[in-house]
C-alpha positions, -999 to +999 in steps of 0.1 A: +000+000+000+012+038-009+013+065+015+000+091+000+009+114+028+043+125+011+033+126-027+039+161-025+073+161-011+095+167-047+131+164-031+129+135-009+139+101-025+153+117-058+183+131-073+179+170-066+201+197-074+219+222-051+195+256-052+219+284-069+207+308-037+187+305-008+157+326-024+156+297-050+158+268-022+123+250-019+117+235+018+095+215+018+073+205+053+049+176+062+025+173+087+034+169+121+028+133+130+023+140+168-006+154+189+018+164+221+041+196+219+079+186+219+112+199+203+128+188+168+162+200+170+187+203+137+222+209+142+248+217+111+285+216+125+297+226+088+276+256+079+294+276+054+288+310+036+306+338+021+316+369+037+296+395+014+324+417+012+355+397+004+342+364-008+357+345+012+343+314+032+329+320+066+317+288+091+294+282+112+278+254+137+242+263+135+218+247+159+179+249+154+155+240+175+119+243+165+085+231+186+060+226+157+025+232+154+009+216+121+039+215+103+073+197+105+100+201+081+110+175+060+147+177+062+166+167+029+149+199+016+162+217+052+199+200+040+195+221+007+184+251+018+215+249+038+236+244+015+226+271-009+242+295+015+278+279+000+281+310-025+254+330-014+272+365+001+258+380+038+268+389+068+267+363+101+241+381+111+218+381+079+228+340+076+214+332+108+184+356+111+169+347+079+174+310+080+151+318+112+128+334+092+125+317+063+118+287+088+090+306+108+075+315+078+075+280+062+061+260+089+047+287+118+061+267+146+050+273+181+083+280+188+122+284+177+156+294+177+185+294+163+220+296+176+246+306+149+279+298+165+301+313+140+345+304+140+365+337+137+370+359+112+399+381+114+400+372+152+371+374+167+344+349+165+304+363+161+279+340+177+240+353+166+209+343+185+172+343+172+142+331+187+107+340+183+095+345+221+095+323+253+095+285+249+058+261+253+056+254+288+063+216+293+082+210+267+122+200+273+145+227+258+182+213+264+209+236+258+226+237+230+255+220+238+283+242+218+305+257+246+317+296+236+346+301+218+384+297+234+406+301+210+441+282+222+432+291+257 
């Protein structure tokens, strides 16, 4: 028997193309499976960009956590969309806040936030933090886990 639950999803299960930009990525979302409110949490250890200025490569560890509402989303297209930031040009602070965004916007999730832990650029590391109002009550936020930056120290 088919499930025609995910006949809509166009990325999942095929070959699929890197998006040229992040305006062109298509994320795709399903519906969330469960009734109770918890946290889906995505982390990227090997986020990269490129400083708008200079072209040259910045990196990041992003990690986003998301309580849904109706929607979760399905995350090969959340792997792309990702990965069209490779030669896309902004600021750590556009990177981060508009992945946020573009998330929220996609999938209206009770809650989220992202932490974009960027490594240094000419010495001194920028970390960015969005998040869209307090977290559910009840639900199990952890921390995220990536300690601050130290350098050699």
């Amino acid at each position: 028997m088919t499930d025609t639950r995910y006949e809509t999803l166009s990325q999942l299960g095929g070959d699929t193309q890197m998006p040229a930009s992040p305006d062109q990525a298509v994320l795709e979302r399903v519906a969330n499976p469960c009734d109770a409110p918890y946290l889906i949490r995505f982390t990227c250890p090997e986020f990269t960009s490129l400083c708008p200025v200079t072209g040259q490569p910045d990196f990041a560890h992003l990690v986003i956590d998301y309580v849904p509402r109706d929607w979760i989303v399905e995350s090969k297209s959340l792997k792309l969309f990702l990965t069209s930031f490779r030669n896309h040009g902004a600021f750590h602070e556009a990177c981060t806040t508009s992945i946020a965004q573009r998330l929220v916007s996609e999938l209206d999730p009770a809650w989220l936030r992202i932490g974009g832990y960027w490594y240094p650029r000419g010495g001194i590391p920028i970390d960015v933090f969005y998040q869209t109002g307090p977290p559910p009550e009840g639900v199990w936020i952890p921390d995220q886990g990536v300690p601050p930056y130290r350098g050699r120290g």
